[in-house]
PDB file as gemmi writes it, atoms N, CA and C in Angstrom:
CRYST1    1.000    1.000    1.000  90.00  90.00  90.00 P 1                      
ATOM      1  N   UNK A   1      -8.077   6.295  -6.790  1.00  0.00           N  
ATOM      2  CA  UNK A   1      -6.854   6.058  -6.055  1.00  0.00           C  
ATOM      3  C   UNK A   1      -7.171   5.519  -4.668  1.00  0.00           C  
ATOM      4  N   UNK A   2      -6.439   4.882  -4.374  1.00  0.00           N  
ATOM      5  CA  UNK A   2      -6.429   4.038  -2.898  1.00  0.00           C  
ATOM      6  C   UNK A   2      -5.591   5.000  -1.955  1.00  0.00           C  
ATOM      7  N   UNK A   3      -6.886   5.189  -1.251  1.00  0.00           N  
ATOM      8  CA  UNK A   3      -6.284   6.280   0.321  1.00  0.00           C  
ATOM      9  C   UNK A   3      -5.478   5.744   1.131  1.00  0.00           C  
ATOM     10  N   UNK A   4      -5.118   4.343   0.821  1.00  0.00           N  
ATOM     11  CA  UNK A   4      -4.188   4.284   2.061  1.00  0.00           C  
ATOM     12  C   UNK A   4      -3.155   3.922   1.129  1.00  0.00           C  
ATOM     13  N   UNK A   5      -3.200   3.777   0.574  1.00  0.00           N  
ATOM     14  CA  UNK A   5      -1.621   3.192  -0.251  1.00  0.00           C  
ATOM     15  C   UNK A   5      -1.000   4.484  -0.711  1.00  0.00           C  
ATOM     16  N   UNK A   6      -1.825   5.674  -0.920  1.00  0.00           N  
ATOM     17  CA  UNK A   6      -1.515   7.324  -1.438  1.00  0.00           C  
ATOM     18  C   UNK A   6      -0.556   7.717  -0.311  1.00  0.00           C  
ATOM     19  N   UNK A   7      -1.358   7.130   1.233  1.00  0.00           N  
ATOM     20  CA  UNK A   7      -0.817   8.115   2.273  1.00  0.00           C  
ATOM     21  C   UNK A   7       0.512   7.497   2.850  1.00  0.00           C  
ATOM     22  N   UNK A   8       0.620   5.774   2.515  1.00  0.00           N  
ATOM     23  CA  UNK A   8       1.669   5.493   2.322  1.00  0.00           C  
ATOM     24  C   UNK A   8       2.976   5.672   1.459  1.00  0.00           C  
ATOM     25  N   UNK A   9       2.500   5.811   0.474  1.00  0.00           N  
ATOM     26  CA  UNK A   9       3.404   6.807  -0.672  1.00  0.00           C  
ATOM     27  C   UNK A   9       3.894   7.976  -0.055  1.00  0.00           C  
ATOM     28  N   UNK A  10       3.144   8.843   0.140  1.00  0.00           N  
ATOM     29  CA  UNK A  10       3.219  10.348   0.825  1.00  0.00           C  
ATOM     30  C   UNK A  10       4.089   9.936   1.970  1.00  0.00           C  
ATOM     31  N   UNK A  11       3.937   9.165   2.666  1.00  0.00           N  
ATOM     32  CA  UNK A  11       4.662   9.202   3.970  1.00  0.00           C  
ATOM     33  C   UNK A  11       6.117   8.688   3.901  1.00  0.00           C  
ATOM     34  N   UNK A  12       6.285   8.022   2.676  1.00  0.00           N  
ATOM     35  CA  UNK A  12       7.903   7.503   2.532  1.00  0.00           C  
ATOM     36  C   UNK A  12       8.776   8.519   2.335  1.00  0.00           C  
ATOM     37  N   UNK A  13       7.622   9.468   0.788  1.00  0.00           N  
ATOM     38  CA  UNK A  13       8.673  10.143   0.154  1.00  0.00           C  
ATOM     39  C   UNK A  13       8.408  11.872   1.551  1.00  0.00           C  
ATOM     40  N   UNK A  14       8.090  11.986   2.453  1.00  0.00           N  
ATOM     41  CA  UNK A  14       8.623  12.986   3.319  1.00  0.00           C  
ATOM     42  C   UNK A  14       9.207  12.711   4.127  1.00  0.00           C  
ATOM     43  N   UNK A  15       9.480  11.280   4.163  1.00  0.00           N  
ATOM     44  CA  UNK A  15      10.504  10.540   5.073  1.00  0.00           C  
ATOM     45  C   UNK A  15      11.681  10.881   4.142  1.00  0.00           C  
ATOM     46  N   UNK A  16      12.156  11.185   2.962  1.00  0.00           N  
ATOM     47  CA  UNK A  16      13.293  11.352   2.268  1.00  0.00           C  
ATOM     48  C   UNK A  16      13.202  10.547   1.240  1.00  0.00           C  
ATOM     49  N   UNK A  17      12.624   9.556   1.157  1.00  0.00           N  
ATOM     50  CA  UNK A  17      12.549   7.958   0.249  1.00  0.00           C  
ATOM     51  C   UNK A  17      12.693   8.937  -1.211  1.00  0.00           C  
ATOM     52  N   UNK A  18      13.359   8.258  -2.561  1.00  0.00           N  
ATOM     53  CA  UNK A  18      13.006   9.084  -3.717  1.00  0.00           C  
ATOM     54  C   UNK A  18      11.759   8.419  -4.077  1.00  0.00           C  
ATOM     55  N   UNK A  19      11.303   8.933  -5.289  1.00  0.00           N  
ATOM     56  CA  UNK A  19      10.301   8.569  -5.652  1.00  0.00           C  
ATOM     57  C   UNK A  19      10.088   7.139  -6.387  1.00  0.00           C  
ATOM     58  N   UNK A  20      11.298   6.919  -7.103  1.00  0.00           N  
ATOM     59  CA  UNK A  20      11.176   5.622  -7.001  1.00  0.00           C  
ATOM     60  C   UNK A  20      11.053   4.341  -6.140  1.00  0.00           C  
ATOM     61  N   UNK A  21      11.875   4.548  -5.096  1.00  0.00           N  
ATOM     62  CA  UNK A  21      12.018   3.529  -4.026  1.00  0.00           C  
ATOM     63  C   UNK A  21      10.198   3.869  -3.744  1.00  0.00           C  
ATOM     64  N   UNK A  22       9.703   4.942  -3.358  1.00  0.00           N  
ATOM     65  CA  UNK A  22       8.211   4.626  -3.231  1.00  0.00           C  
ATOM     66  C   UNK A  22       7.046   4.276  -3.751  1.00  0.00           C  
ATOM     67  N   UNK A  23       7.173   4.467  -4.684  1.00  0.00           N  
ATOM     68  CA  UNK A  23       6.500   3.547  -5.628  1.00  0.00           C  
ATOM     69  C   UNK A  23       6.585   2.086  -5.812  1.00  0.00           C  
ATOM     70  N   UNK A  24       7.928   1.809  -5.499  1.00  0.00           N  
ATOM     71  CA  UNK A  24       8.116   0.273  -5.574  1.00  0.00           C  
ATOM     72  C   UNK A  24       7.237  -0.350  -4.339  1.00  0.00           C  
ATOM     73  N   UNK A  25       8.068   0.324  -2.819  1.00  0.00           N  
ATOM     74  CA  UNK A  25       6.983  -0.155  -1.680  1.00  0.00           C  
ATOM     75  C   UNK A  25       5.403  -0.074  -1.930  1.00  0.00           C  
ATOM     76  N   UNK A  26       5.271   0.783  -2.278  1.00  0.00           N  
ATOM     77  CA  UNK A  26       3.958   1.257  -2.801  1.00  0.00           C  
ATOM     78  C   UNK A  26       3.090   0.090  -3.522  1.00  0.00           C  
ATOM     79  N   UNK A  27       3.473  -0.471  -4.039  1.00  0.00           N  
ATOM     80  CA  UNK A  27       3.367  -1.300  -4.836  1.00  0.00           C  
ATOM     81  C   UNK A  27       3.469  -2.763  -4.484  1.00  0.00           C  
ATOM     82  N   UNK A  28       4.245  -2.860  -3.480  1.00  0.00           N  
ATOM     83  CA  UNK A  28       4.484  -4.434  -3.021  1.00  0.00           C  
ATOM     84  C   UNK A  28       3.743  -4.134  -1.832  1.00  0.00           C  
ATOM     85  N   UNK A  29       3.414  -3.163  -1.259  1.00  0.00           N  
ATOM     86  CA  UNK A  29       2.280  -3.243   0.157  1.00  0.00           C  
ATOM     87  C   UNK A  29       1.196  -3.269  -0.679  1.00  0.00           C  
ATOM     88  N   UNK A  30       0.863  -2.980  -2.185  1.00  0.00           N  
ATOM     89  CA  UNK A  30      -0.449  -3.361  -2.587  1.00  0.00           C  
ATOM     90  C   UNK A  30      -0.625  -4.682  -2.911  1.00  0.00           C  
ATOM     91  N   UNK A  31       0.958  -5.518  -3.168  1.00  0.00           N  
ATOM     92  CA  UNK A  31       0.131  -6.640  -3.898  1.00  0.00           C  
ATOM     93  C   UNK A  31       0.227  -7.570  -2.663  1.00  0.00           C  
ATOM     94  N   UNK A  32       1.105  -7.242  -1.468  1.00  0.00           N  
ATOM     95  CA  UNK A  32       0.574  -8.113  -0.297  1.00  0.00           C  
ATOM     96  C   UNK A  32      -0.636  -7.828  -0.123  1.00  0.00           C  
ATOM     97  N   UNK A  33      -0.896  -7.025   0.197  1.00  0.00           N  
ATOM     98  CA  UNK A  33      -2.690  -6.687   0.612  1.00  0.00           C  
ATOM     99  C   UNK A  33      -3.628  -7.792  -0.319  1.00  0.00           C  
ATOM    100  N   UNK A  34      -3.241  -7.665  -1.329  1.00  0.00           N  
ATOM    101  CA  UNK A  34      -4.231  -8.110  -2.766  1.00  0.00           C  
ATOM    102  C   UNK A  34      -3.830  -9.969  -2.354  1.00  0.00           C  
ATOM    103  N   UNK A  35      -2.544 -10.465  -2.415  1.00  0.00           N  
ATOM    104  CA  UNK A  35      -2.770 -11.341  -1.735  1.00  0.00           C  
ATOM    105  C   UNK A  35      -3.025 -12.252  -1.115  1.00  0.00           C  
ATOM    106  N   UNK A  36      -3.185 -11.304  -0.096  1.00  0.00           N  
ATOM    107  CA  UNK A  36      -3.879 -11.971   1.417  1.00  0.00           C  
ATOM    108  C   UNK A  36      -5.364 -12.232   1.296  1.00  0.00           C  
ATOM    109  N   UNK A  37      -6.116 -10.995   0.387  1.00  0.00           N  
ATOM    110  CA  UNK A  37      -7.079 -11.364  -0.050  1.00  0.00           C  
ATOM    111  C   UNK A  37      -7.695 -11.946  -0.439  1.00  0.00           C  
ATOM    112  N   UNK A  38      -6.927 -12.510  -1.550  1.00  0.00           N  
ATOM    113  CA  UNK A  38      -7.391 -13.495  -2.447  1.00  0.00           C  
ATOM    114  C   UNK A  38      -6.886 -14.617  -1.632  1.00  0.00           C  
ATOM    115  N   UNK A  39      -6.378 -15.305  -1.075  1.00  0.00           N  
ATOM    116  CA  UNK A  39      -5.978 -16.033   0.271  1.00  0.00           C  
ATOM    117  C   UNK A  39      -7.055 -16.288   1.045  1.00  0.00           C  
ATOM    118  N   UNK A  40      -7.850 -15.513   1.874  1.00  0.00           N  
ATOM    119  CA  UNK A  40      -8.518 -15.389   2.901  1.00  0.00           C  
ATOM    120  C   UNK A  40      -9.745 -14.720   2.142  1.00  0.00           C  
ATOM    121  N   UNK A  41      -9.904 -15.159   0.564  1.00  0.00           N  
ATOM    122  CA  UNK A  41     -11.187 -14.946   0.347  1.00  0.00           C  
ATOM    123  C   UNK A  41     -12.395 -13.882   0.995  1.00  0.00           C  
ATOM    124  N   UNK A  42     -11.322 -12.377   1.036  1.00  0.00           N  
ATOM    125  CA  UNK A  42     -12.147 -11.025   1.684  1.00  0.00           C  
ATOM    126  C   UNK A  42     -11.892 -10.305   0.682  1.00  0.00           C  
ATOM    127  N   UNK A  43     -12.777  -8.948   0.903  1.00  0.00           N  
ATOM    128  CA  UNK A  43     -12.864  -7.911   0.196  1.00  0.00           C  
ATOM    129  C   UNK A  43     -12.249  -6.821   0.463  1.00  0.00           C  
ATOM    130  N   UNK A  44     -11.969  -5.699   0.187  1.00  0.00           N  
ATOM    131  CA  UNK A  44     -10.909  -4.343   0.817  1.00  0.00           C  
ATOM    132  C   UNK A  44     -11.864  -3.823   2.017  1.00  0.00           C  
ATOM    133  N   UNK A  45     -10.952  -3.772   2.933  1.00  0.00           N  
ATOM    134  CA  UNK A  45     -11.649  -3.666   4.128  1.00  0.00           C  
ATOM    135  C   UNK A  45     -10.386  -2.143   4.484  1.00  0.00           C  
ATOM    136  N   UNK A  46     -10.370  -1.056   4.168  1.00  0.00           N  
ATOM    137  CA  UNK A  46      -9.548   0.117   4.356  1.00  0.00           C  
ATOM    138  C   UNK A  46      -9.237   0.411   5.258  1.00  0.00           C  
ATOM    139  N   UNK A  47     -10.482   0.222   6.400  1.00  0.00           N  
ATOM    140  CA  UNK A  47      -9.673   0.696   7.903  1.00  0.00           C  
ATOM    141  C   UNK A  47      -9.472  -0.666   8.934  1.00  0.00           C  
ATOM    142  N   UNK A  48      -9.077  -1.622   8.403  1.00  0.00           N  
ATOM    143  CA  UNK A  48      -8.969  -2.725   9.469  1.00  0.00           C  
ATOM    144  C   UNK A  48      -7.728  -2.528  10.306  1.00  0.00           C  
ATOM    145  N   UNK A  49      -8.571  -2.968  11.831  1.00  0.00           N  
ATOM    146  CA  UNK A  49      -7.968  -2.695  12.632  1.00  0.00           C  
ATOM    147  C   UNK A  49      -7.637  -4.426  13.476  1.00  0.00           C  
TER     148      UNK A  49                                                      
END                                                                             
């Protein structure tokens, strides 16, 4: 599992989000990530700052 996309999950649904709506974000912040990647020809870089 991907630690940051988990803690993004986690952080919607104690924001109130149901579980569906988070999963969906969940999911479209992964495939932007994925991407940009494949875009800019990089690798998962987890803590970029």
């Amino acid at each position: 599992h991907n630690p940051v996309i988990s803690e993004f999950y986690h952080r919607l649904l104690a924001a109130g989000k149901n579980k569906m709506t988070a999963i969906v974000a969940a999911m479209q912040k992964l495939l932007t990530i994925l991407n940009a990647m494949l875009a800019k020809n990089q690798s998962w870089i987890p803590n970029y700052s």
